[in-house]
Every structure is written in structure tokens, then in C-alpha cells.
KETIBA-564830 format. One line per 3 residues: number of its first residue (from 1); their letters; for each residue x, y, z of C-alpha. Coordinates in nm, 2 decimals. Layout:
<atoms>
NUM) a) X,Y,Z ~ ...
</atoms>
This chain:
<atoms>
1) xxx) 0.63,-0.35,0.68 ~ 0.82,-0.17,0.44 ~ 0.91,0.20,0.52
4) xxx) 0.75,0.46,0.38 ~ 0.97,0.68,0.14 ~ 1.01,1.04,0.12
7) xxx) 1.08,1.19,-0.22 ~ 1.20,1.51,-0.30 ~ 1.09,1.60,-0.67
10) xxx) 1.36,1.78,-0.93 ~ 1.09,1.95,-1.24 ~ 1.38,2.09,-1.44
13) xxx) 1.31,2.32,-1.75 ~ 1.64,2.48,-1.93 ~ 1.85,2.31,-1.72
16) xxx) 1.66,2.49,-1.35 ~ 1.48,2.38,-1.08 ~ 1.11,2.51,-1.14
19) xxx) 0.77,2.47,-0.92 ~ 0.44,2.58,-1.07 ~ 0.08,2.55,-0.98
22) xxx) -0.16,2.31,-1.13 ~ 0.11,2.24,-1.38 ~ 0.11,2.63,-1.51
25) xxx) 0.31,2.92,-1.39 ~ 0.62,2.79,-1.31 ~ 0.89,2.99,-1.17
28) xxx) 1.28,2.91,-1.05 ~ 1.34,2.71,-0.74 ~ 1.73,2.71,-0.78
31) xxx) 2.04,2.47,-0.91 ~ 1.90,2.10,-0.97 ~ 2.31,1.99,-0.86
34) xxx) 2.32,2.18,-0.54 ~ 1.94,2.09,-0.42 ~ 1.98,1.73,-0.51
37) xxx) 2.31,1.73,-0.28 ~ 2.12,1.93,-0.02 ~ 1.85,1.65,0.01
40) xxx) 2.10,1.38,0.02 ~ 2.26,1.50,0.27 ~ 1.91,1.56,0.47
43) xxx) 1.84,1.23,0.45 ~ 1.55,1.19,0.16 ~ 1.52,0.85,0.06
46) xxx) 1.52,0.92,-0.33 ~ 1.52,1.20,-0.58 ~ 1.32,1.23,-0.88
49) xxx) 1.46,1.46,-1.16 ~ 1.18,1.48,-1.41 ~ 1.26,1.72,-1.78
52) xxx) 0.94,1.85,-1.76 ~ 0.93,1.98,-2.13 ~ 1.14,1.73,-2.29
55) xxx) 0.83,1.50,-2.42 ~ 0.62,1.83,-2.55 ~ 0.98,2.00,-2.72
58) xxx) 1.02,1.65,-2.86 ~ 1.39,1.62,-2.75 ~ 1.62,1.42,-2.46
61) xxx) 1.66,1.47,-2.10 ~ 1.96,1.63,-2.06 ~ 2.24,1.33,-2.01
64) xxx) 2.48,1.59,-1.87 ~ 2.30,1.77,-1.60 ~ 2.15,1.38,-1.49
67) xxx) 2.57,1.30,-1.42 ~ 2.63,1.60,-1.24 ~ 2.31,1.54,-0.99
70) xxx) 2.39,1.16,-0.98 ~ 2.75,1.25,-0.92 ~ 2.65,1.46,-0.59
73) xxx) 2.38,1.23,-0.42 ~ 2.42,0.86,-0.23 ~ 2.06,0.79,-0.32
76) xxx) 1.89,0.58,-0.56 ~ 1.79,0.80,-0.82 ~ 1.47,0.82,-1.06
79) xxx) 1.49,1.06,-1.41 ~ 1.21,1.10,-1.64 ~ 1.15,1.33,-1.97
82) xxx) 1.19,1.21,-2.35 ~ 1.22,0.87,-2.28 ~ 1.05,0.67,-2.57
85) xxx) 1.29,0.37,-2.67 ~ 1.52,0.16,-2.47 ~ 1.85,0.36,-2.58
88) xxx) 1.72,0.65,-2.38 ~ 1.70,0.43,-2.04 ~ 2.03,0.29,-2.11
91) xxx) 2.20,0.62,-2.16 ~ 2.02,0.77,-1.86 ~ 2.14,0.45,-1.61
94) xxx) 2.49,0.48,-1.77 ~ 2.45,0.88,-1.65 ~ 2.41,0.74,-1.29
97) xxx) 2.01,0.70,-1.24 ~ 1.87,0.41,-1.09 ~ 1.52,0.42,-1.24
100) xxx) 1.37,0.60,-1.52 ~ 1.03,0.78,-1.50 ~ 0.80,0.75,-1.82
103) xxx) 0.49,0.88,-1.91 ~ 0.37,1.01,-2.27 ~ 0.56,0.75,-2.44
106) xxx) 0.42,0.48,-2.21 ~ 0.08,0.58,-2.30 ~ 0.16,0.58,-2.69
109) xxx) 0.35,0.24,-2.70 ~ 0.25,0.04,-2.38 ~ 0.48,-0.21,-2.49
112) xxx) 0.77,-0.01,-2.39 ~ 0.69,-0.07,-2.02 ~ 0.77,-0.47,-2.10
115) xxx) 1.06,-0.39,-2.30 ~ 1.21,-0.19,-1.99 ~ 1.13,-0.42,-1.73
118) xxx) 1.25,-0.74,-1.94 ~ 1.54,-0.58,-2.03 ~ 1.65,-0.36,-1.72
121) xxx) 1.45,-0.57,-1.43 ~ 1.10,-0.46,-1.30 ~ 1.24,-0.21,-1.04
124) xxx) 1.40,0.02,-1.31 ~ 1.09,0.08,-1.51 ~ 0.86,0.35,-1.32
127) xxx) 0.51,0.45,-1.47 ~ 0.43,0.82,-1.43 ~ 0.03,0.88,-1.43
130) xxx) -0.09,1.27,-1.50 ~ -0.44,1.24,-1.39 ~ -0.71,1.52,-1.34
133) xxx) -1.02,1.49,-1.23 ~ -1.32,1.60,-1.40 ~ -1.71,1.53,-1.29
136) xxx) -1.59,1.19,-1.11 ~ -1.38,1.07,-1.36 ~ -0.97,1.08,-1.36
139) xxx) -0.85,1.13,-1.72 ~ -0.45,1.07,-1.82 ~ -0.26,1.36,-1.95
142) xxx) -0.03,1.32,-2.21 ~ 0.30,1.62,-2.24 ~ 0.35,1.76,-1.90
145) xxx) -0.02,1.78,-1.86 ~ -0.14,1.95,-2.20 ~ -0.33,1.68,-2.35
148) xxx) -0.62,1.50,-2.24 ~ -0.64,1.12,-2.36 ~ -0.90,0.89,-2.34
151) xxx) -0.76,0.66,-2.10 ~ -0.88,0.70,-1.73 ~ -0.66,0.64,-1.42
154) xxx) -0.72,0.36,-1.26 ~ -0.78,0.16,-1.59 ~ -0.45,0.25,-1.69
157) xxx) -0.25,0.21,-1.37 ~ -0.37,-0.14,-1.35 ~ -0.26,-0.19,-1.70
160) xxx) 0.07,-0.08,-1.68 ~ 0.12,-0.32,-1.33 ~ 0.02,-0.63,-1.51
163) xxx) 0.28,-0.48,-1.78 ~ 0.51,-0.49,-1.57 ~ 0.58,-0.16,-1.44
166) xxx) 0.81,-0.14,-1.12 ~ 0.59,0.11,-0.95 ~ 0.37,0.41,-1.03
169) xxx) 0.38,0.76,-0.95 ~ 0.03,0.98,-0.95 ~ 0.03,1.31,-0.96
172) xxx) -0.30,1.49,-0.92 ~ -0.30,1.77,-1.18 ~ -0.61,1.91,-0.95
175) xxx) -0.39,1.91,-0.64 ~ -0.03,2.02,-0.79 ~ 0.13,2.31,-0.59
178) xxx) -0.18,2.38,-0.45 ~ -0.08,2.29,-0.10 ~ -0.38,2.13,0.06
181) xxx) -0.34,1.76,0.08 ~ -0.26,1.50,-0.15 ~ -0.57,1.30,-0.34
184) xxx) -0.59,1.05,-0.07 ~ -0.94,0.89,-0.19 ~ -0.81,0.82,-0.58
187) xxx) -0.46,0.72,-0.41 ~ -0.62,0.43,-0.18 ~ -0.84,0.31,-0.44
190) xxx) -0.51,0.27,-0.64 ~ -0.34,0.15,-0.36 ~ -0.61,-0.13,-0.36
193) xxx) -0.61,-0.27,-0.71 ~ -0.25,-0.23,-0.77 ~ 0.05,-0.50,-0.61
196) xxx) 0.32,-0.28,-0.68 ~ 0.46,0.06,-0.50 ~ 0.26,0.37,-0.52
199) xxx) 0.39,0.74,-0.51 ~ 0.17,0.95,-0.41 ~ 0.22,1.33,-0.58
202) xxx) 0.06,1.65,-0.58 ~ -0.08,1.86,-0.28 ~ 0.21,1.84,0.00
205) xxx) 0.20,2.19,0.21 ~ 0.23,2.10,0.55 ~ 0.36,1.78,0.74
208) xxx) 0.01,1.64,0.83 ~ -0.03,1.62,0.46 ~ 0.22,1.35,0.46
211) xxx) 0.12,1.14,0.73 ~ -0.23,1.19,0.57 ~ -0.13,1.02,0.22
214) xxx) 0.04,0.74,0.41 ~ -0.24,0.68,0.67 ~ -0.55,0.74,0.45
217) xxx) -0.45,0.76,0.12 ~ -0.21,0.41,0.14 ~ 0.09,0.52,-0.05
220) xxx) 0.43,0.37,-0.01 ~ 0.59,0.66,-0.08 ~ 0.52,1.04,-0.08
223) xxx) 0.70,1.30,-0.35 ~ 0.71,1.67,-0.32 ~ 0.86,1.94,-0.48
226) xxx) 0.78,2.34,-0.34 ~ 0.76,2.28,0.03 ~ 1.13,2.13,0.02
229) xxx) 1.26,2.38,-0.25 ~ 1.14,2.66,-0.04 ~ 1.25,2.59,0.26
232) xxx) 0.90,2.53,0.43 ~ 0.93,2.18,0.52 ~ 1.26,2.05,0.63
235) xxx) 1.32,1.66,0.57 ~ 1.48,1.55,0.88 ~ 1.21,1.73,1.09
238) xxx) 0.91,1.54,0.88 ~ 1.02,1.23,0.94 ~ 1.06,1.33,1.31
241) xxx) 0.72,1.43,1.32 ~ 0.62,1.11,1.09 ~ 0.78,0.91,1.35
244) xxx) 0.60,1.04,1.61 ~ 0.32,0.95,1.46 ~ 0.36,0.58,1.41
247) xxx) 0.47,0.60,1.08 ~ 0.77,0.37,0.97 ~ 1.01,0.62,0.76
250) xx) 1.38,0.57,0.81 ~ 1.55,0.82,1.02
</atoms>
């Protein structure tokens, strides 16, 4: 069995760290460069740097601050923000990421997920999925969560897998920075109809909230932003505690 994957999450907005609540009311969680280095060296298994408001200001990630993060880390690394044509994930691998993380333009031109994975390789091409739930059903969000579309989670994260996405990244908009638990019942029916890797995000505020998304919810990988930015979880200590509890994690 494959080991599960901690992931600490880099929002970045004018060129900081920021953490917010339900996608609203963000404030500064410090230097992208020096937090990515700091969970390098702590032993996180990836690190997602996502330009929260590229896609809504209608501009790039910034190529620059992606080399200085990539420049400081030893692990693979995912970026996402303003990525709508294949230009944008060349010049952000050529910048040092691994992966690219897309969203709103995957939802406008599906097609862009095939052209990534035919012309990068499957494993580049991550699918980011903004979902909130409403009366039972999980719509997709479009621009950092500001607008609604018609398509509905699970619909679309199938899609995108038989599209050839490498692996896909949910993030509850009704759990995000609210700290009590991840949304472990939409994350194992996920886990069920999809045959790729699943990132479960959204919720994390204590440890058991991790061993909760890989033990009920299924996910092969957990992301998190506020409890490592603040100092309230530290990553060599979860995946001690993980560990303990019969979870595979590399320590």
C-alpha cells in the first residue's frame, strides 16, 4: 500500500502566505520562501503553492516567487493559479514545480486536462475541485470560490479522471479553515468512483482529523494550510502520531 501523503498548502495573495475561513477573511501567515523551506526540512511530503487570486484578477502566477520556493525545498512540488493554456504549465515546470494545480480553466475548457496530461505525462496534470455543499448537493466553484457553476462534484471529478487527470484535490468550501474535520463522507464516495489519487482538503485542526480523512474518508493524501502555518500542528509529530496509529506515512 502506498503511503499516505502529508501536504502542506501555500494560498499566496500579493506575493504572502494567507489563511482564511470558508474562503473569506484572509489574513497573513508569513514568507511563502521561508515556510516552504521550513516544511521541507520537517519532512512534508509535497507542497502546494496555489495564487489564490490569479484566475479572478485574470493574470499569471507569479513565475518568480514559484523559483525562489522551488529553489529552497527537496520535494516534489504542485503550483496552481492562472493556468489556462499549455504555455503556463511549461513556464511553471521550467520555474522548478513538478505538477500544476488547475481549476477554473479546467472547468471552462475540459480539454485542457488531455492536452496537459498528453503533453506533460498524467502525473503533472492535477485537477483542483471547489465544492460546497448545499441541501445534499456538492456544486463546483469557479474563481477561488466566487462562482457557483452548474456542475456537481462527483460528476465532475469522474470526468476529469477519465480525462486524464493525474489526481484530484477537493477542498470543501463548507469545511475550509473551519477546523473540525475534513468531509470524509463526500471524500470516500470520491474515493470510490475515482482510480486515481485523492487529496483530501479543507477542515484539518487537530491530528485525529488526519487519521480520520485517511481512515474514513479514504484519501491518499491529506493538505492543510492554518494548523501548519500557525504553529498548531507540527509535521514530524503527526506522522508520529499517524504512525502510531496504523497509518502508513513516511517518517
Amino acid at each position: 500500500m502506498l503511503a499516505k501523503r502529508i501536504i502542506p498548502c501555500l494560498d499566496i495573495k500579493d506575493g504572502k502566505t494567507v489563511k482564511g475561513t470558508n474562503f473569506e477573511n484572509l489574513r497573513n501567515a508569513g514568507d511563502p520562501v521561508e515556510l516552504g523551506k521550513l516544511y521541507s526540512d520537517q519532512g512534508a511530503d509535497e507542497l502546494t503553492f496555489l495564487d489564490i487570486t490569479a484566475s479572478f484578477e485574470g493574470r499569471k502566477t507569479f513565475t518568480d516567487m514559484v523559483k525562489k520556493v522551488a529553489a529552497n525545498i527537496s520535494i516534489p512540488f504542485t503550483v496552481g493559479g492562472g493556468i489556462n493554456e499549455l504555455k503556463d504549465v511549461e513556464r511553471l515546470l521550467s520555474a522548478g514545480a513538478d505538477k500544476v494545480s488547475i481549476n477554473s480553466s479546467a472547468i471552462k475548457n475540459p480539454q485542457l486536462i488531455e492536452d496537459i496530461a498528453k503533453n506533460f505525462g498524467q502525473q503533472v496534470c492535477v485537477v483542483a475541485i471547489d465544492a460546497k455543499e448545499s441541501n445534499g448537493i456538492w456544486k463546483c466553484y469557479l474563481n477561488g470560490g466566487r462562482v457557483e457553476t452548474d456542475k456537481t462534484l462527483f460528476d465532475w471529478a469522474h470526468e476529469a479522471n477519465e480525462r486524464g487527470a493525474g489526481e484530484i484535490l477537493f477542498t470543501s468550501m463548507n469545511h475550509d479553515g473551519v477546523k473540525e474535520g475534513y468531509a470524509n463522507e463526500a471524500l470516500a464516495r470520491l474515493s470510490d468512483i475515482l482510480s486515481i489519487p485523492l487529496i483530501a482538503s479543507g477542515g484539518a485542526g487537530c491530528m485525529e482529523d488526519f487519521y480520520d480523512t485517511f481512515n474514513e474518508g479514504k484519501a491518499d493524501a491529506a493538505l492543510a494550510a492554518s494548523v501548519f502555518h500557525f504553529g498548531e500542528i507540527k509535521i514530524p509529530e503527526l506522522k508520529e502520531y499517524l504512525c502510531s496509529r496504523n497509518i502508513n506515512v513516511r517518517i
